[in-house]
C-alpha positions in Angstrom: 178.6 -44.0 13.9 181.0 -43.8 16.8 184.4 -42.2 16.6 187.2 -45.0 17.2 189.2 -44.7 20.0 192.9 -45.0 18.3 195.2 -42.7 20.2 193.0 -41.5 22.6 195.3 -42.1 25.3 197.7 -39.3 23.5 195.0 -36.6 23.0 194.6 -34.2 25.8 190.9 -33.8 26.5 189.0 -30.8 26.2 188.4 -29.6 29.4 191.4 -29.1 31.6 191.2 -30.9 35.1 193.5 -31.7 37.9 194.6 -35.5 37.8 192.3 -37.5 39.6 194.5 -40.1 42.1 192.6 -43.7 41.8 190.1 -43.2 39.0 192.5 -43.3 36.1 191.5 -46.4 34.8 187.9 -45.9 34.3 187.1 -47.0 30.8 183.6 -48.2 28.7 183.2 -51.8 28.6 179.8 -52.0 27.2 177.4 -49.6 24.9 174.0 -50.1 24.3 172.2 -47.1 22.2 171.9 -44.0 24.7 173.0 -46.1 27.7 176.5 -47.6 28.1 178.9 -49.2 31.1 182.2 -47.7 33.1 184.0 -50.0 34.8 186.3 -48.3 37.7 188.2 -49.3 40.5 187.1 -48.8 44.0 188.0 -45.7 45.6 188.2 -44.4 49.0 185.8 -42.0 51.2 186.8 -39.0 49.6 183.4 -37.1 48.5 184.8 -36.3 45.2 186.4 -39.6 44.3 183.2 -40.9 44.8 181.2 -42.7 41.8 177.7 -43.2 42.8 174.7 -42.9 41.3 173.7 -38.7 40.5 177.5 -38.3 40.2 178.6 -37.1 36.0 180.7 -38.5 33.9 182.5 -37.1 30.9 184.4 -40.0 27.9 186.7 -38.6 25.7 185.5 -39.9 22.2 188.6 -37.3 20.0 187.4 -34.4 19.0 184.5 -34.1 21.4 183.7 -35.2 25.2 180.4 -37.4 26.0 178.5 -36.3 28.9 176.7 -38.8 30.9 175.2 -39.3 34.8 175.6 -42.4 37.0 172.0 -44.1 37.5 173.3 -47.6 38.6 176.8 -48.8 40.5 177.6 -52.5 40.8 180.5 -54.7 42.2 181.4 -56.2 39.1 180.7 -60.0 39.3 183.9 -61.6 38.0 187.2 -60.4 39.5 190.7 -60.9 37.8 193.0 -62.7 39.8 195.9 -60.2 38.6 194.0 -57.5 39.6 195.1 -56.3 43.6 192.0 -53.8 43.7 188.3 -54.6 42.9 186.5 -53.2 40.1 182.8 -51.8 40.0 180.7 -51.3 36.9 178.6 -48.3 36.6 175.7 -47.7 34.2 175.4 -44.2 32.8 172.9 -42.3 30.8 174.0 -40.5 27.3 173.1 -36.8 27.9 175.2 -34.6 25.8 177.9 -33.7 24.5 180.9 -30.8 24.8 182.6 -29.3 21.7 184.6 -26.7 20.7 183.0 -24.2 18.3 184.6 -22.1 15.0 185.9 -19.5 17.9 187.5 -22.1 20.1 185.3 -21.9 22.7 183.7 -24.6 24.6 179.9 -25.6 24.2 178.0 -28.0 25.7 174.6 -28.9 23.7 172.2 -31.8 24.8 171.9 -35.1 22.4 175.1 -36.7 21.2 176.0 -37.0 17.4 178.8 -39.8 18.1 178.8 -43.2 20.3 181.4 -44.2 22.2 183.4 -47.1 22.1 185.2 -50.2 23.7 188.3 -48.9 26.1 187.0 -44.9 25.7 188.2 -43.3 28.9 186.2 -42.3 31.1 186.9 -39.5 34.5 184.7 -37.9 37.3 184.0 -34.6 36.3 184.9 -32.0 38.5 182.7 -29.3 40.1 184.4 -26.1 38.3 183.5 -28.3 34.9 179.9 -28.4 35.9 179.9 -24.6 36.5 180.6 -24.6 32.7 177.9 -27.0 31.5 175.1 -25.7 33.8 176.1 -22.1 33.6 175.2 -21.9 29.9 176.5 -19.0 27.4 172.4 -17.4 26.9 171.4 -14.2 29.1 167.8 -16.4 30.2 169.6 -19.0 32.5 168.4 -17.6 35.8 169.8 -19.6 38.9 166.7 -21.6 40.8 169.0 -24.1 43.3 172.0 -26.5 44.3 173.3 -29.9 42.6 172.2 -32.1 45.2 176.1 -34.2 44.6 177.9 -31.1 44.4 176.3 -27.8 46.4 178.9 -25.4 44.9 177.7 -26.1 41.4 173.9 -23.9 41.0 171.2 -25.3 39.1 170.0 -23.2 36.3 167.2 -22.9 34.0 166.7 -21.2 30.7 163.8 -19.0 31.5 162.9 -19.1 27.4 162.9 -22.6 27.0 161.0 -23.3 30.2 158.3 -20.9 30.1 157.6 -21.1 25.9 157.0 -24.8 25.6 155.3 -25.0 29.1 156.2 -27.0 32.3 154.6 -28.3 35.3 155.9 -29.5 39.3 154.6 -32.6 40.5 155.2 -34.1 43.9 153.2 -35.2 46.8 151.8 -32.7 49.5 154.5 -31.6 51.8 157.6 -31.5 49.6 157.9 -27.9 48.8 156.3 -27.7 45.5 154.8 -24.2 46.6 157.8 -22.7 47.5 160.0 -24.3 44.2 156.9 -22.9 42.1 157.7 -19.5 44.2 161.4 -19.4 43.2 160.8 -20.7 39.5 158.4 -17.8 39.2 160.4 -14.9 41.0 163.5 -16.0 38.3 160.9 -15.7 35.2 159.8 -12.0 36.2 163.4 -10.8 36.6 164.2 -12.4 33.2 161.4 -11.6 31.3 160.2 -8.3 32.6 157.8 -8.0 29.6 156.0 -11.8 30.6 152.3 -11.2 32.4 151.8 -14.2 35.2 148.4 -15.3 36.3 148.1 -17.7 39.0 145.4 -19.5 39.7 145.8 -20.3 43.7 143.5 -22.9 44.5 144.7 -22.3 48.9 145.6 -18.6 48.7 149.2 -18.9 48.8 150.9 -16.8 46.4 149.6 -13.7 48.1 152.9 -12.7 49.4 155.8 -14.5 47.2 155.9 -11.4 45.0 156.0 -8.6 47.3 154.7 -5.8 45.9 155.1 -6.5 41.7 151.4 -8.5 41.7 147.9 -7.5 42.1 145.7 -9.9 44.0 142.2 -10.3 42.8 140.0 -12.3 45.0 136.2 -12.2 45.4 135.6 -8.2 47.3 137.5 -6.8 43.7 137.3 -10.1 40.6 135.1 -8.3 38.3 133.9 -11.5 35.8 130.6 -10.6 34.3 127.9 -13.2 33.8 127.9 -12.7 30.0 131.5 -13.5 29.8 130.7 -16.6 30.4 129.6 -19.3 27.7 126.4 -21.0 28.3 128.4 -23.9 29.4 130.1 -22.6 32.4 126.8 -20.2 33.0 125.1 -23.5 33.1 127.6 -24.7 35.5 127.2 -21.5 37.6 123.6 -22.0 37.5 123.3 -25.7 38.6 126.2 -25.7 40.7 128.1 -28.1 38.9 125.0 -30.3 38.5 123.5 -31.7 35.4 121.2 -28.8 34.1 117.8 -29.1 33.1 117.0 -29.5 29.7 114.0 -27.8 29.4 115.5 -24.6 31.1 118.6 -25.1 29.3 116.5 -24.5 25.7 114.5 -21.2 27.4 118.1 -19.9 27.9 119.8 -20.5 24.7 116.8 -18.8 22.9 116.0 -15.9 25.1 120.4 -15.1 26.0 121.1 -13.9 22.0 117.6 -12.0 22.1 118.4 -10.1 25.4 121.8 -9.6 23.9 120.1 -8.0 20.7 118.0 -5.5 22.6 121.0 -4.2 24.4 122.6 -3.1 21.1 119.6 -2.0 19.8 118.7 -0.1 22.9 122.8 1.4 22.8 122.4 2.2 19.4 119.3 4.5 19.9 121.3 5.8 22.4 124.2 6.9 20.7 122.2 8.1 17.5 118.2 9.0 18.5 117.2 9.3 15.2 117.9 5.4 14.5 114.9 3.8 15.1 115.2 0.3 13.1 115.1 -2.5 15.7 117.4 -4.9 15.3 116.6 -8.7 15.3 118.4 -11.5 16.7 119.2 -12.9 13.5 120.5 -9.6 11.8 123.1 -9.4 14.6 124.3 -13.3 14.4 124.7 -13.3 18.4 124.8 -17.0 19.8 124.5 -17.6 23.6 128.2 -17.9 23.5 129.1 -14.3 22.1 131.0 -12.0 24.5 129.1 -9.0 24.4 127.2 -7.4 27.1 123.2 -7.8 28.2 121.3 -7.1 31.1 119.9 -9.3 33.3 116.2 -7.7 33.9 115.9 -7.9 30.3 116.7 -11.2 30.2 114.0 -12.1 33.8 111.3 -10.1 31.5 111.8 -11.7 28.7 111.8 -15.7 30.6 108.3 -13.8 32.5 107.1 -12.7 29.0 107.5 -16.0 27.8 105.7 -17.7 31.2 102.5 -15.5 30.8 101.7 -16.4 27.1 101.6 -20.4 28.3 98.5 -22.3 29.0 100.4 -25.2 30.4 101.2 -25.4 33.8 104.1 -27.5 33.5 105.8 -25.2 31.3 104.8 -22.2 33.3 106.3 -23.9 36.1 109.3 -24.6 35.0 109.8 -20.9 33.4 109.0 -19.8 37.3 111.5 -22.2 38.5 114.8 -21.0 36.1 113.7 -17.2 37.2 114.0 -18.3 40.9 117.1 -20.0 40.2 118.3 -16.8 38.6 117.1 -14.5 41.0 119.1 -16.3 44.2 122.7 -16.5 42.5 122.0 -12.7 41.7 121.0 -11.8 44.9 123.9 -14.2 47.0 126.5 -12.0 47.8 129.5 -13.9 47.0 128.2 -14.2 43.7 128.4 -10.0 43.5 131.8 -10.5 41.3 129.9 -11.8 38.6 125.5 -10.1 39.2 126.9 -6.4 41.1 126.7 -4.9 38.1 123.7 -6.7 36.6 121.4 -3.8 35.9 123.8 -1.5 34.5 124.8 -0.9 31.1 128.2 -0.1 29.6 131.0 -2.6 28.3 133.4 -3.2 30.6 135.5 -6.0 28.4 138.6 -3.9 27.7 139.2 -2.3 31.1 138.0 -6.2 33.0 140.9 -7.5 30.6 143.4 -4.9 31.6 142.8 -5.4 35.1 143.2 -9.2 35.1 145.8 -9.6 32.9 148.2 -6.5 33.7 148.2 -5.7 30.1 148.6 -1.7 31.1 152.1 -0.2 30.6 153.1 0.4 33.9 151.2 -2.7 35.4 152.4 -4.8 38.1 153.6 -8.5 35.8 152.0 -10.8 38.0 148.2 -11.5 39.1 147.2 -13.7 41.9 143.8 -14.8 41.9 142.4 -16.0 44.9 140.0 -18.6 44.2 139.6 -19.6 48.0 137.5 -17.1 48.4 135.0 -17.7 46.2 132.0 -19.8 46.4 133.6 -23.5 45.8 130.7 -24.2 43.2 131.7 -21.6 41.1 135.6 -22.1 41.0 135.4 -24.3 38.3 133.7 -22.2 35.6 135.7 -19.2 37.0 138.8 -21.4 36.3 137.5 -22.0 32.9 136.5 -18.1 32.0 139.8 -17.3 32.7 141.6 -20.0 30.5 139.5 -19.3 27.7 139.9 -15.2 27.7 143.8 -15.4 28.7 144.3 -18.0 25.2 141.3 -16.0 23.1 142.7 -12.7 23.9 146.5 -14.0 23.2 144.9 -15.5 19.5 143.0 -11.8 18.5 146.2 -10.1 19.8 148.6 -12.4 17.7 150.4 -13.0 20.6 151.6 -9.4 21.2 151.5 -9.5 25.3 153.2 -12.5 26.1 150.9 -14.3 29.3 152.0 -17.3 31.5 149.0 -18.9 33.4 149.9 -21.2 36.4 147.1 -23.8 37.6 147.2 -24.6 41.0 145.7 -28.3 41.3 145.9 -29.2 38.1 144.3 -32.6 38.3 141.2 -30.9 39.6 140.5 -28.6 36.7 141.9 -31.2 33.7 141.2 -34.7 35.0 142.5 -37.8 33.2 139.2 -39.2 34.2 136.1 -37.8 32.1 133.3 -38.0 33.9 135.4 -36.4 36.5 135.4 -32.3 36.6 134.2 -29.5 35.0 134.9 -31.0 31.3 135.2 -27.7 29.9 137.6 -26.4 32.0 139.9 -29.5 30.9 139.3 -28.2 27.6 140.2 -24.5 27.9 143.6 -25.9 29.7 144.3 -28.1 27.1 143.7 -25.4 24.2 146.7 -23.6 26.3 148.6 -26.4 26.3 148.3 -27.4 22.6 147.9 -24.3 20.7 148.5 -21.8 23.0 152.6 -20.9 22.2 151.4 -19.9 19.0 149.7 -16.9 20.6 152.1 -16.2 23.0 150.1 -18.1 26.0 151.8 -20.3 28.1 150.9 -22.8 30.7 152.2 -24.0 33.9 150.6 -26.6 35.9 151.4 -28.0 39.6 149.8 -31.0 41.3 150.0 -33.6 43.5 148.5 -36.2 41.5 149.8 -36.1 38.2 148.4 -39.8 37.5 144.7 -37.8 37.6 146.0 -35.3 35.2 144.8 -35.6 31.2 147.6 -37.0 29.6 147.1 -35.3 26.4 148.1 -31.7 28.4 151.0 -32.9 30.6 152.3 -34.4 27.5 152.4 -30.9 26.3 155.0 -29.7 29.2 158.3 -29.9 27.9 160.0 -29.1 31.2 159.4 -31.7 34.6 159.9 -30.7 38.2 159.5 -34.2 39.8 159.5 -33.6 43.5 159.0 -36.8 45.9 156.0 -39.3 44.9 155.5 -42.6 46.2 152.4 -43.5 44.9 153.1 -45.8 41.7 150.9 -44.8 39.2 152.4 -41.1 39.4 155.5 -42.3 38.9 154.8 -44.4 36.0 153.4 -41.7 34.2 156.4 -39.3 34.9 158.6 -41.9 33.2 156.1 -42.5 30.5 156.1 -38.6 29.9 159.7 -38.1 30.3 161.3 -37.7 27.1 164.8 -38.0 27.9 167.7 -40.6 27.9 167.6 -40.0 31.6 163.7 -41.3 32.1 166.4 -43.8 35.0 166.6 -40.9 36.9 162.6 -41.3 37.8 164.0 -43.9 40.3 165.5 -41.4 42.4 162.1 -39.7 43.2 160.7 -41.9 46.0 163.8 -41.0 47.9 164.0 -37.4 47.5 164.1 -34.7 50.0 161.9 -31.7 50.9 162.7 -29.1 48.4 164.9 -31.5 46.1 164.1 -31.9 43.2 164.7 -34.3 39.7 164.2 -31.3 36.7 163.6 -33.1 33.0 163.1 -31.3 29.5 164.1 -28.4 27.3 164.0 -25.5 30.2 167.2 -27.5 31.7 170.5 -27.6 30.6 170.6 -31.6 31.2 168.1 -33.8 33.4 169.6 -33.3 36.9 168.6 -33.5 40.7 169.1 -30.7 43.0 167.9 -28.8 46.0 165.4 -25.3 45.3 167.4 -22.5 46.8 165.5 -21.1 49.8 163.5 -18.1 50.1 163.2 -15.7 52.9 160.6 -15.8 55.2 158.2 -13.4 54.5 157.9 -14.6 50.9 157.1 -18.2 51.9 153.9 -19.1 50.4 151.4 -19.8 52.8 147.6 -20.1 53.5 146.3 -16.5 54.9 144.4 -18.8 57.4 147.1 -19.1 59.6 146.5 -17.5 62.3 145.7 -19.3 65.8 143.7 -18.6 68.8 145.4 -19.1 71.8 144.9 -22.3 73.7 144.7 -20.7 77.3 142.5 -17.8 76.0 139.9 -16.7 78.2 136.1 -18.2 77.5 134.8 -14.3 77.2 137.8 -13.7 74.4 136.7 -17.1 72.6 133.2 -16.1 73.0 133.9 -12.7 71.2 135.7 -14.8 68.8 133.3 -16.9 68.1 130.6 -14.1 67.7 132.4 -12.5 65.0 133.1 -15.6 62.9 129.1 -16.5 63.2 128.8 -12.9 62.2 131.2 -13.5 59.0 129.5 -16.4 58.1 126.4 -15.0 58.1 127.8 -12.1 56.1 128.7 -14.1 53.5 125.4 -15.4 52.5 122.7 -12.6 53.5 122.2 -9.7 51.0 123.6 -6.5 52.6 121.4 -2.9 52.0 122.4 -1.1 49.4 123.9 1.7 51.7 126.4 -0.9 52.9 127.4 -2.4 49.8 130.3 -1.6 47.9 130.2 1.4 44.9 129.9 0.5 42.0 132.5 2.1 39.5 131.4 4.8 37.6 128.7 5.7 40.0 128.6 9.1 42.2 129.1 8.0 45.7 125.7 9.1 47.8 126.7 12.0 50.4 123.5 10.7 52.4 124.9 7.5 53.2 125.1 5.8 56.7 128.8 4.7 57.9 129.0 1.2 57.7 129.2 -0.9 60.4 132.7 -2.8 61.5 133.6 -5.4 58.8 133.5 -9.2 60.2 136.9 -9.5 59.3 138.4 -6.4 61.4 136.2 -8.1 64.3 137.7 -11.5 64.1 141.2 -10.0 63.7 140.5 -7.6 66.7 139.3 -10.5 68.8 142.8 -12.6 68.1 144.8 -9.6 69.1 142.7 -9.2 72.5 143.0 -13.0 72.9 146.6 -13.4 72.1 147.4 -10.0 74.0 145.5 -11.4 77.4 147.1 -14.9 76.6 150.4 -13.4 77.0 150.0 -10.5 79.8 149.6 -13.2 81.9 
């Protein structure tokens, strides 16, 4: 029930403020649950006198003071005769409330436990009372940008809030979502010093926005073994995203848990020589789905094994066919993150899960992992490895190391749209999403499209970023996900700036739209591709040019010696062994500088 407003006029209000001239009599005229109507007089130019929409308002209802924001300003349709100046009515959205607590001191909480009513007064608020309510009294509000109506009040978020209950940036491409992502994220690592940050960067642009506190992990050092994958996204891997084959499908899910069994049974003999039961697939319980190590020759034996005891030539064939399939992804190099180590033993898991998620001591918190440079028809399952370890690893740990994982074009790896994507990569995110705070894994999402995003997981962010989207579907689901009183505030977003910004949900003090402070310019995220060859270059420098980039591309799809690949870890380094010729990449780079150095001695 709301307070009534008897004697209101008498009461001081909470918040001292310096007289406002001309906006005195500003009172409520109408309430309707969570939304209610000022009407004010007209006022001049002055920029703080000025009620538009963005602009706060604070009513006095007695022993508390309603906060609300402008979202609609009218010229009210009938004036009084009597009255020499005309009158506007503004619409304003309920957003909380400020109170004093048992010491005295003033607290502003979202949500409002009183209404107001007919005649309440109602005043501007000024910009050193905004300080108060966006400034917050907890140690994980971390400052992230400007009031777009007031640039002397900052913009903060609660680091806790916005990082344990998941959030996600939306806007179309252009508006500074990268470099907003890049500030949000900076904040949470000086915050939360204990909080590990994956990113998945879909464009390789997060290389740099850290300086030196994250490790980037791209396709020359990802270590991702082929048995940490499930048979689904090995399926993937192996079909390039196309539907498998059912009949190599079954040789697979039989033959995977036997090759897995005579690699324990061959490290148990190891470890104790005097064991010699043999262990049998059913003994051990191992599905195609269990994380534990095998090799692959013993899994090409055992598919050839299987192809020589068959009469059928149909079935022979198609045995032939899966081992050549097999054989070219583990002989492609830019496969090598998952098949270089495919003939040796050992169990990598522990140190593979240090390395990727920074769970040693005196780790760098973030990792960047570059998934532009691998193959683009394995990014998908890769995506969905490292979903599914990050919240399995968070579940067996009860949560212990605290992980964020940040998606990069979200609406490609959980599409709304099921026969769209790499369904199990939808699922891993939305696990995250769903069950993952329980575990201490946390999701952050960013796209362009959030209309092709599953609903179920963007439901599960309970902090918004809505940059500028004109497309209509996107914003009808922001306002269909938005959860606050404020969902009018969606209507600012087609208008918006680059690098403003209309910020929704629990990681805000109150829904608000402001401007992402700006970052320096060597931590700009950007695309590594970004260098250009010079337009008056001469054709014997573009020639060179081009030479090396034939000789990258090549590269990257012919099988190099063995004395030119990379060693393996754990492996004696040969003495014997040639010096490797020039890498493509030091050639193209060499061949810019000469271009760009004869480009501009002339």
């Amino acid at each position: 029930m709301s307070e009534p407003s008897t004697g209101l006029a008498s009461r001081p209000p909470l918040i001292s403020r310096s007289p406002l001239k001309g906006v005195a009599d500003c009172h409520v005229c109408s309430v309707k649950g969570s939304e209610a109507y000022i009407e004010l007089p007209l006022v001049g130019a002055a920029e703080d006198l000025r009620t538009t929409v963005g602009k706060f308002i604070a009513i006095e209802t007695g022993k508390r003071e309603l906060l609300a924001v402008v979202t609609e300003v009218s010229l009210k349709a009938e004036q009084s005769p009597a009255r020499a100046q005309p009158r506007a009515v503004a619409r304003i959205d309920l957003v909380g409330e400020i109170s004093k607590d048992e010491r005295g001191a003033l607290r502003f909480r979202r949500g409002v436990s009183a209404y107001p009513a007919i005649n309440d007064r109602a005043r501007i608020i000024e910009s050193e009372q905004l300080r108060l309510i966006f400034r917050g009294h907890k140690t994980t509000f971390a400052e992230i940008g400007r009031l777009h109506n007031d640039t002397s009040v900052p913009a903060y978020v609660d680091v806790e809030n916005l990082v344990t209950k998941h959030f996600a940036v939306l806007g179309s491409t252009g508006v500074g979502k990268s470099s907003g992502l890049a500030i949000i994220l900076r904040q949470v690592i000086e915050k939360w010093p204990e909080l590990r940050i994956l990113i998945l960067d879909q464009h390789n642009e997060y290389g740099k926005i850290f300086g030196d506190r994250a490790s980037l992990v791209g396709a020359k050092n990802l270590r991702l073994p082929f048995w940490l994958f499930n048979f689904e996204e090995l399926s993937d891997v192996l079909y390039a995203g196309k539907p498998p084959i059912a009949a190599e499908q079954d040789i697979l899910s039989e033959l995977i848990p036997i090759a897995k069994t005579q690699y324990l049974s061959r490290k148990q003999l190891a470890d104790r020589p005097s064991a010699l039961r043999r262990l049998e697939p059913r003994q051990t319980g191992f599905t195609a789905d269990t994380p534990v190590p095998y090799l692959m020759p013993d899994l090409l034996a055992l598919i050839d094994e299987r192809m020589g005891k068959l009469e059928n030539r149909s079935s022979r064939m198609t045995h032939h066919r899966l081992i050549g399939r097999i054989e070219t992804l583990k002989n492609d190099p830019r496969y090598a993150f998952m098949f270089a180590n495919a003939t040796l033993g050992g169990d990598p898991m522990v140190s593979i899960l240090t390395e990727l998620f920074r769970l040693d001591e005196s780790g760098k918190p973030a990792t960047v992992v570059q998934l532009a440079s691998l193959p683009i028809e394995v990014v998908d399952a890769v995506v969905c490895v490292i979903s599914r370890l990050a919240f399995d690893f968070g579940m067996w740990s009860d949560g212990a190391m605290p992980l964020l994982l940040v998606c990069e074009e979200a609406h490609r790896f959980a599409a709304a749209d099921p026969t769209a994507g790499f369904v199990p990569s939808k699922n891993a995110l939305a696990r995250i999403a769903k069950e993952g705070r329980k575990y201490g894994v946390y999701l952050g999402l960013v796209t362009q499209r959030p209309a092709e995003l599953d609903s179920t997981i963007i439901s599960q962010c309970n902090t918004l970023f809505a940059m500028r989207m004109a497309n209509e579907r996107d914003q009808a689901l922001l306002k269909s996900a938005v959860s606050d009183a404020t969902a009018n505030l969606v209507e600012f977003v087609p208008s918006l700036g680059t690098g403003e910004v209309v910020g929704f949900g629990e990681g805000m003090p109150l829904p608000v739209q402001f401007v992402f402070n700006r970052l320096s310019e060597d931590l700009l995220p950007r695309s590594e591709a970004n260098v250009i060859l010079p337009l008056g270059s001469s054709a014997t420098s573009r020639r060179e040019f081009v030479n090396a980039v034939v000789e990258r591309w090549r590269g990257s799809i012919i099988s190099q010696p063995a004395e030119q690949q990379a060693a393996v870890p754990g492996r004696e380094p040969r003495i014997d062994t040639p010096k490797p010729p020039e890498p493509a990449e030091d050639k193209i780079a060499k061949a810019l500088r000469e271009a760009r150095r004869e480009y501009l001695g002339r």
